[in-house]
C-alpha positions in Angstrom: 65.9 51.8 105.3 63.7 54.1 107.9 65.4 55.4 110.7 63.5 56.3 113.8 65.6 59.5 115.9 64.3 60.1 119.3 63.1 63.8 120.1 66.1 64.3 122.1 68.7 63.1 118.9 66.6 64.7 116.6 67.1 68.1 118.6 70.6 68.1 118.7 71.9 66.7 115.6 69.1 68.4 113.5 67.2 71.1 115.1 70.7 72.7 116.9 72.1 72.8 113.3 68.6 73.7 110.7 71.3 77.3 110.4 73.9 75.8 109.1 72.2 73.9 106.5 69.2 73.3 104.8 67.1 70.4 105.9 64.6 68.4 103.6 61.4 67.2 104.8 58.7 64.9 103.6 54.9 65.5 103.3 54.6 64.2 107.4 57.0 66.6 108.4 59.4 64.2 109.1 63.5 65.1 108.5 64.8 62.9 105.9 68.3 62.1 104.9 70.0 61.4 101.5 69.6 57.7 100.7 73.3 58.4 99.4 74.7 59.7 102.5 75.4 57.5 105.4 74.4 57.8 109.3 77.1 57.6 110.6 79.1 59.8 108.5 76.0 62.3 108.9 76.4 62.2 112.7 80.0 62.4 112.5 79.2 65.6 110.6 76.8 67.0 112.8 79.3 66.2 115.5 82.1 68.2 113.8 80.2 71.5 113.5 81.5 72.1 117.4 85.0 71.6 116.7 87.4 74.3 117.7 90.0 73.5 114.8 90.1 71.8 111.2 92.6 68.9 112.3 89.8 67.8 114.0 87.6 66.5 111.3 90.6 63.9 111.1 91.8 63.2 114.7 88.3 62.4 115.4 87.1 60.7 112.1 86.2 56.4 113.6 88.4 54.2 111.8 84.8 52.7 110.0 83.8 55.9 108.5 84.9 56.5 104.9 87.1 59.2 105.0 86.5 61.0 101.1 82.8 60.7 101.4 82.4 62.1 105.2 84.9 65.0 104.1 82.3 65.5 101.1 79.8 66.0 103.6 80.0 69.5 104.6 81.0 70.7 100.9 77.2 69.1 100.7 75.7 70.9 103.0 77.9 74.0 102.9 79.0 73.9 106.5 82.8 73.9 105.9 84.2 77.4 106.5 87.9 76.8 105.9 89.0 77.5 102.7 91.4 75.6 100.7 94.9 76.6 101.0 97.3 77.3 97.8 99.9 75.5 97.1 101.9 79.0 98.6 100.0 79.0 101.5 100.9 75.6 102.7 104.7 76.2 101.7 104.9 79.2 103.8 103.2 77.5 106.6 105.2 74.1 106.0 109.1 75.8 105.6 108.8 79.4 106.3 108.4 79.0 110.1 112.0 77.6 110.4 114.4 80.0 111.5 118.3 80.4 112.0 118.9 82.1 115.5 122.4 82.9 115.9 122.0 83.3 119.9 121.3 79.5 120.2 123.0 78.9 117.2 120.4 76.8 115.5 117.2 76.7 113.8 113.8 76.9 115.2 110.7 76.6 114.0 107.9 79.7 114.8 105.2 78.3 114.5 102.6 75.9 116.5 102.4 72.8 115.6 98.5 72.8 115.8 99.0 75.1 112.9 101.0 72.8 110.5 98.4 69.9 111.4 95.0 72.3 110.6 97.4 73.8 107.5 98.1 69.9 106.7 94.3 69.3 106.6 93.7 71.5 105.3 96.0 70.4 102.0 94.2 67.0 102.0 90.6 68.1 101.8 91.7 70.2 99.3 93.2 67.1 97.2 89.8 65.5 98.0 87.3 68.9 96.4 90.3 68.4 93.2 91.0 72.0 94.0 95.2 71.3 92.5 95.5 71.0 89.0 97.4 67.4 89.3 98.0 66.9 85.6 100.7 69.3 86.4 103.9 67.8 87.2 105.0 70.6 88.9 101.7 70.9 90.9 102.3 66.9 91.3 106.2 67.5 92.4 104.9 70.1 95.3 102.4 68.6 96.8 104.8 65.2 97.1 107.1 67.4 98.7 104.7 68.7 101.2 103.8 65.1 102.1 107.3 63.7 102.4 
């Protein structure tokens, strides 16, 4: 299938990003695209490169795009600057933000919530790139602790 951009889409979905990734071309000069990799995951991509925060990617994900292979995307064109959390990391984050105040005599948690959510993201693209060893069953018993 042949896809005809206008100047204007082709300038800011491709032309405003060329630095972020490398673009292919054909022997016209012409942008192509990975037969593999569709549209409107591509857009969605292209889209996400202005987000201000990693929870994004999945707060503004459409319903009809499929979620593993638009997260695949930037791994593919080596856009995604977040790195993937340990196992640590995310504990920390998840249960070491809750403390015991004896002046309101009760616990609180320290920490943003915007940070568990990009933290929580975070954890699922990780399980996506297979970066947890989950023929563990510890590694296995964790990370179904994080998510309950």
């Amino acid at each position: 299938m042949i896809l005809a951009l206008s100047k204007k889409e082709i300038q800011s979905a491709l032309v405003s990003t060329e630095k972020f990734f490398k673009s292919t071309r054909n022997r016209h000069g012409h942008y192509e695209l990975d037969p593999l990799i569709e549209f409107k995951n591509f857009l969605f991509i292209i889209e996400s490169i202005s987000f201000h925060s990693i929870r994004q990617l999945f707060t503004h994900l459409p319903e009809e795009n499929d979620v593993l292979s638009t997260i695949n995307l930037p791994d593919f064109f080596n856009i995604l600057s977040h790195p993937d959390p340990s196992l640590n990391d995310v504990d920390i984050v998840f249960f070491s933000t809750v403390v015991y105040s004896p002046m309101l005599a009760g616990y609180f948690q320290t920490i943003r919530p915007s940070d568990l959510q990009d933290i929580a993201v975070r954890l699922a693209i990780g399980m996506i790139r297979e970066t947890y060893d989950l023929t563990k069953t510890n590694v296995i018993d964790q990370v179904y602790w994080f998510i309950m």
